[in-house]
Each structure stands twice: as structure tokens, then as C-alpha cells.
N, C-alpha and C positions, 0 to 999 in steps of 0.2 A: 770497755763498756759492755760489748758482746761477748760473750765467753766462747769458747769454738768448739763447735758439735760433733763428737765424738763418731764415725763409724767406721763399724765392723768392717775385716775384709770382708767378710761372707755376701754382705748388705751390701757396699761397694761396686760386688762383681755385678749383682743383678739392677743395680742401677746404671750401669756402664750399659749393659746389655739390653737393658730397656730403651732405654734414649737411641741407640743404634736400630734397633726395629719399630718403632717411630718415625724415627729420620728417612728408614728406607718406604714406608708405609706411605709417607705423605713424597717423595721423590715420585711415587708410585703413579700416587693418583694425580699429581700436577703433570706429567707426560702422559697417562693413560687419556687426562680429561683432552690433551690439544686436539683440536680437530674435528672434532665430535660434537653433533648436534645435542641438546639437550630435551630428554624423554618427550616435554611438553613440545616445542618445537615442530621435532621429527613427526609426532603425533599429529600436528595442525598440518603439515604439509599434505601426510597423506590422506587425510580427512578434506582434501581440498581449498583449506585454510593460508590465507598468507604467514609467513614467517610475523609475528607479533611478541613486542616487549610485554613484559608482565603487567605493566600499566594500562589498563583499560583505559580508551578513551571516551568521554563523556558526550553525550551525544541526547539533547529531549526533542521528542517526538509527537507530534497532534497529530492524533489519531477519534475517529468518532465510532463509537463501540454498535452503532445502528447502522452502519453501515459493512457489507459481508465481506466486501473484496479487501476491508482492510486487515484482514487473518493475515492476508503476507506480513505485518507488523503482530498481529497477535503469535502465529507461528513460531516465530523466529524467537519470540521472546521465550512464551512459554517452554521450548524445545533445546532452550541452549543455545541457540545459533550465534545471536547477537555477540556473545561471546566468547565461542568460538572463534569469530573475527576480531576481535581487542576492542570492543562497545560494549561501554557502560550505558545502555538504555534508560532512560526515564520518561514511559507514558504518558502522556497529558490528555485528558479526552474533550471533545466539544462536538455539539450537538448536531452543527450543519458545515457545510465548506467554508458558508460565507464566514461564520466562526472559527472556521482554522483559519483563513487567509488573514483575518485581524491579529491574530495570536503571532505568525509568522512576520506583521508587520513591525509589530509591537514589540517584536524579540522577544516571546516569551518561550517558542520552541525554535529548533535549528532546524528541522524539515517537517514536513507534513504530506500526511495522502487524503488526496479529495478530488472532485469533479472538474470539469473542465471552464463552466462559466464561471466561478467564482474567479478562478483562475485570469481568467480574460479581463472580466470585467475590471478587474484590481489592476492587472496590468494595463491596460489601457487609459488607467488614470496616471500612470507614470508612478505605480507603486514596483520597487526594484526585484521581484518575484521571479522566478527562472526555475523552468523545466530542467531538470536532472536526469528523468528516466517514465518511461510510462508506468503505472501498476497493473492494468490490465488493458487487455486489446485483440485485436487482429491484425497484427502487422502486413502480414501477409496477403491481405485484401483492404476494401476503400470502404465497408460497411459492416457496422459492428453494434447494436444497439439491443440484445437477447439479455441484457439484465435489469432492462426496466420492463413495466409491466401496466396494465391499467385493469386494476379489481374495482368490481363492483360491489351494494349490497342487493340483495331480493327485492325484488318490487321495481326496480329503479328501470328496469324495460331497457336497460342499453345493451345495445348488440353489435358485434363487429361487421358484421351485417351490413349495419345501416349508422354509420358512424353520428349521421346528425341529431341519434338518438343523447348523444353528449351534450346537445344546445340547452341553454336553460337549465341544466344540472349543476349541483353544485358539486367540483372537482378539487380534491384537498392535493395541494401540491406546495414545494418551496419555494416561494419565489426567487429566483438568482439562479437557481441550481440546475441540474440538469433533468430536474423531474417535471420543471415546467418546459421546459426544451422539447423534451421526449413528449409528452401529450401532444403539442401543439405540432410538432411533426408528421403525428402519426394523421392528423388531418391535413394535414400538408402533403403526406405523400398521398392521401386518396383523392388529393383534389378539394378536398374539402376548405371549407374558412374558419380557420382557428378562429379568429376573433370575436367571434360567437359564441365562447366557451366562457364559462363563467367561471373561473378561479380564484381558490381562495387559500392563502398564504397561512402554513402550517407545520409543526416540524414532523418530523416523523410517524412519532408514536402519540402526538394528537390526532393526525389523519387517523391512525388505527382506532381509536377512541371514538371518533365524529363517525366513522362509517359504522360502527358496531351502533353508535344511539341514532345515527340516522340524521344527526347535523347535517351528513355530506351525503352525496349519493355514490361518488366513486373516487380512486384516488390515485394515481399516478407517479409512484418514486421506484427508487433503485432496490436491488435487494438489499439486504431480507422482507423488507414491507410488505413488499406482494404476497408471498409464500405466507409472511408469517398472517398474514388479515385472511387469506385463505383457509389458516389452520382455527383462527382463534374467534371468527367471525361468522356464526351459524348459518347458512343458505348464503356468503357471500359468493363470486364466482370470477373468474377471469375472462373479459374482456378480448383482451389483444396483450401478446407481447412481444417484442420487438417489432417491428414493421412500422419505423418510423424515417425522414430524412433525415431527423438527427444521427450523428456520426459520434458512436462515443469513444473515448479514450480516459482511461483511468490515470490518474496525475501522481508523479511525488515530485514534489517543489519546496525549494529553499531559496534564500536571497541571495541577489548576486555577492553583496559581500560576505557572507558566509562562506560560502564556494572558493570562492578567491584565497577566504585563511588557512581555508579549512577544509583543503584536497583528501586529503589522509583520511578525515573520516567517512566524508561523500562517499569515497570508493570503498572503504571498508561496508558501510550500512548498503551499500548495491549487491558485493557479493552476497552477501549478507540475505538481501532478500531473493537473488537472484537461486539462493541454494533454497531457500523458504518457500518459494515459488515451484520448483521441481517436486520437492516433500507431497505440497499441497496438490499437486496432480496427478500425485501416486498414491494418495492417502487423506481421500477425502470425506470419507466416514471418519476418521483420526481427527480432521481440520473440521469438520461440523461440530465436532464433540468442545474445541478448543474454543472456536467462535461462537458457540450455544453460551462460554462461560462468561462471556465478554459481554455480549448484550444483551438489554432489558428483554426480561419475558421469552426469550428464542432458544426454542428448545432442539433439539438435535436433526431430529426429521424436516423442521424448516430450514434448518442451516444448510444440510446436505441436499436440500430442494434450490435454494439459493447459489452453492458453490455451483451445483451441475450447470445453471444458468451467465455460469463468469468464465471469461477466456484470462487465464491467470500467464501474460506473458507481458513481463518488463520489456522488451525491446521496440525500439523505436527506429519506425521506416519512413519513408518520401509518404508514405500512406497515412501514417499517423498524422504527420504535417499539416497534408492537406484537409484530414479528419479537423484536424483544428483552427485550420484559414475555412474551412467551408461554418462551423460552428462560428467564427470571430464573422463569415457573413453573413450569419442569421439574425444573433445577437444586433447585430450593424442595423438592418432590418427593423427588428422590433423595436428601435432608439434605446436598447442596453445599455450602447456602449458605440464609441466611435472607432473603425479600425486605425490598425497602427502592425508596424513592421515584426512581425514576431519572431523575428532572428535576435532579434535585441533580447528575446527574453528564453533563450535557447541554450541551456551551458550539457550538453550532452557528452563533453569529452570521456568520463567516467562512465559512462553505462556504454560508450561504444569502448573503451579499452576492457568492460568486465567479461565482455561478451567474447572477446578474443582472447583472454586470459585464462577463463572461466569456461570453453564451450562446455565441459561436462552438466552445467546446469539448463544448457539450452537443446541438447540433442534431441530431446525427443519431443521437440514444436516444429510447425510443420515452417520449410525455409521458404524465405523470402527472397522474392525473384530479383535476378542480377539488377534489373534497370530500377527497381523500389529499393533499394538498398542506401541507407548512406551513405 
């Protein structure tokens, strides 16, 4: 059938001799490769990186692009980080917490960063929600409230002064969140009677809108809002910032069963930000420039006015805690919400192992005292 193919010795010898340096070539590299880390690997360890398969893992995120302290997610993304750690990242944005805490009900993201009353209030109805790690704070002390602010516009005669100058003014704030918390504190620590405040429920960058025509007379939220109604709002002025009872703690929250499936990636997206979080306190003209591109209207010099006013530290103490049972008393208070044991809603194993894994991202925040410690 086949006829049989004729060759040369000449041809012969150098196919003999091919096949042998071949055979030794690949002996070569199957004993040269045992043992040996592989480029990428080696590379992720010493970049501080866990050892990670080539398969990224999937991971969406709610995040609200109006709000500053959530760079630790814009960071990480735009900078490689994310995947650096083996996170395939997928953004999701929404306008206010109370909108991320539905999103995370509804399973439409796996974690989210947002404030503390939405947080509460959701749990406290027996929504399955759970603490992972703070986003920003002071661990290290029991008061922390230097990134909200209350701007005014011209005319409006309020003065830090004379706080009761607020009564009968109309104050744009969100209701649920912690912009209404922080106002109503700030008269609570003077002694004052909040309930004489006239508030009126607005998202963000409408406050900013109502105070420029004069809808509202002043407004009350987290940054960038203050900074930025500062920059873009002609004779507006700043009031007061920080100096309230309210106690704030910056949140990132997932649900319990998420957590539960889905350990590997919790503690992946904590390194993750806990390296994002270092970047951002070394390189915060960098991180203003990132988070100017993220949010409506906020341009560079607001951002970098807003990060200076954020204590960008994931770690959570006896002090966070109780940051957050004194907030669940407030809320209790104002009839928010009813308290409820908030250990049930506390999965911190991962951000306390990242921190002992990981201290290269934490050395340079200031330490937290033996008996505040977890």
C-alpha cells in the first residue's frame, strides 16, 4: 500500500543526532523545572502577594463613587492590586449605603463599603449582613468623626458659635446614613436639641445642588461633599467639622453566607485592600488624582482636601466596637432601629488573620493599646 521511504545515510545520521539533543533538551528542563517556583509566583511573594493559581477569582463589589473613603476600592483596582491578589474585580456603584445594603441583600454584589447606620439598621431587622473589616477609623482611640463636615451657604447667619443658629434652617442630609447621625451629634455634644433641626432627606450631589440655588441653607455629609460644595459653591463656608458624639467607623460588609463559601476570597480582597490602604497614605496627591476620576464633578484639589480629612486604617479594636454599640445606642434613641447583639453580626476572622500575615501594610499606623486589642 505504502511504499517505503528511502533515506540517505548522510540524512539518517543527522536525524539520529537530532532526536538525541532533543531528548537531552527536554530531560533538561523536566529536572531543571523540579522545585522551582514559577517567575509569576516567586514575583507575588515578594511583592507581598499570596502564592495564587492563574485563575482569578471573581469577586463584585458596591461601591459609591460620591463617597472619598471608597479609593481603598478605587485604588486597588485602578493600581493592579486587585489582581495582584488572584481578584477578578467587578464594580457596581450606588448612590447611598442604604442602596448598597439592598444590593448586598438581594445578592447583586459579594461585598460592599458604606457607613455604619445602614449597616445597623438592616441588621437589626434580622437582615444576614456581617462586619469583615472596618474601611476607615481610629482604632487606636473611642472618637473619630473628622470626615463629616457642616457647610453652609452666604447669608444663612449659622455660626459654630452659636449652634442654634441651625434651628429653622433647612439642612440637606441622607436620611439613614451617617450624615444625619453626624449633624444631630454635633448638637448633642453642645448640649444642644437636635430635634429642632429641620432636615430634609437628599442624596448627595442634590444637597450640593439645593445649597448652590439656595433650596437648602446648609448640608451635612461625609466627604468629598463638604470640600467639594466648598470649592464649587461661591461665598459657601464651613461651619463645624468633626465635633460631634457621633462615633464613626468606616464599614466593609458581606453576608454571612457569602463568608462562610467563600473564605478565599474575603481574605484575598482584605489583603488586597489592606496593601491599597498603605499606597493611599503614602501617595495621596496619586489617590486624589484616582478618586477625582471616579466621582461626579470632583476634581483633584477636593479629593486631596477630603483624603487629608480620612483616617484610612482597616483594623478593627474593642474601640471600633464600641464605636458601633454607642452608634446602635443612638439610632435605638431616635426609634431607627431596635438594639440587638452585634456579635451575631461580626465575622472578623480574616482581617484579624491579614493583619498578622500581612503586618508590612500596617507598620506605619499608630498601635493599638494591649487592653483595646482583640
Amino acid at each position: 500500500m505504502f511504499g517505503l521511504i528511502k533515506i540517505k545515510k548522510s540524512n539518517y545520521v543527522r536525524i539520529l543526532l537530532g532526536l538525541v539533543v532533543l531528548t537531552s533538551l527536554l530531560l533538561f528542563t523536566a529536572c531543571g523545572s523540579q522545585g522551582k517556583e514559577t517567575p509569576s509566583a516567586k514575583d507575588n511573594k515578594e511583592n507581598g502577594a499570596p502564592k495564587v493559581s492563574d485563575k482569578l477569582i471573581d469577586l463584585r463589589v458596591g461601591v459609591s463613587p460620591d463617597a472619598i473613603d471608597h479609593v481603598t476600592v478605587f485604588a486597588a483596582a485602578d493600581k493592579g492590586i486587585f489582581e495582584k491578589h488572584g481578584l477578578n474585580v467587578k464594580l457596581k456603584t450606588y448612590a447611598t449605603g442604604v442602596e448598597l445594603v439592598n444590593a448586598l441583600q438581594a445578592g447583586d454584589v459579594d461585598v460592599s463599603v458604606l457607613g455604619v447606620p445602614p449597616f445597623l439598621s438592616a441588621a437589626s431587622k434580622g437582615i444576614p449582613l456581617v462586619l469583615i473589616s472596618a474601611n476607615h477609623g481610629k482604632p487606636e482611640t473611642n472618637a473619630y468623626n473628622t470626615d463629616h463636615a457642616i457647610i453652609a451657604r452666604q447669608g444663612s447667619n449659622i455660626t459654630a458659635a452659636n449652634l442654634e443658629t441651625l434651628y429653622n434652617k433647612k439642612i440637606g442630609v441622607a436620611f439613614g446614613t451617617s450624615s444625619e447621625l453626624y449633624v444631630k451629634g454635633v448638637l448633642d455634644a453642645a448640649g444642644k436639641d437636635s430635634s429642632k433641626l429641620n432636615l430634609i432627606n437628599m442624596t448627595p450631589q442634590d444637597a450640593i445642588s439645593a445649597l448652590a440655588s439656595g433650596a437648602i441653607d446648609a448640608l451635612a455629609f461625609w466627604e468629598p461633599i463638604p470640600s467639594n460644595a466648598l470649592k464649587k459653591i461661591p461665598g459657601s463656608y464651613l461651619v463645624i467639622r468633626g465635633q460631634s458624639t457621633f462615633k464613626n467607623v468606616g464599614t466593609i460588609l458581606s453576608t454571612k453566607s457569602y463568608v462562610e463559601k467563600n473564605g478565599e476570597a474575603i481574605k484575598r480582597f482584605l489583603v488586597a485592600a489592606a496593601e491599597s490602604q498603605q499606597w493611599i497614605r503614602g501617595h495621596k496627591a496619586e489617590a486624589s488624582e484616582i478618586a477625582s476620576h471616579w466621582a461626579s464633578g470632583l476634581d483633584k484639589e477636593v479629593a486631596l482636601m477630603a483624603i487629608d480629612a480620612i483616617s484610612f486604617d482597616m483594623r478593627v479594636s474593642k474601640n471600633s466596637i464600641d464605636a458601633l454599640n454607642y452608634m446602635m445606642d443612638l439610632l435605638d434613641k431616635q426609634g431607627k432601629l431596635k438594639k440587638f447583639n452585634l456579635d451575631n453580626n461580626l465575622m472578623l476572622k480574616y482581617n484579624q488573620e491579614v493583619q498578622k500575615e500581612y503586618p508590612q501594610y500596617f507598620k506605619d499606623l499608630p498601635p493599638i493599646p494591649q487592653d483595646k486589642q482583640l
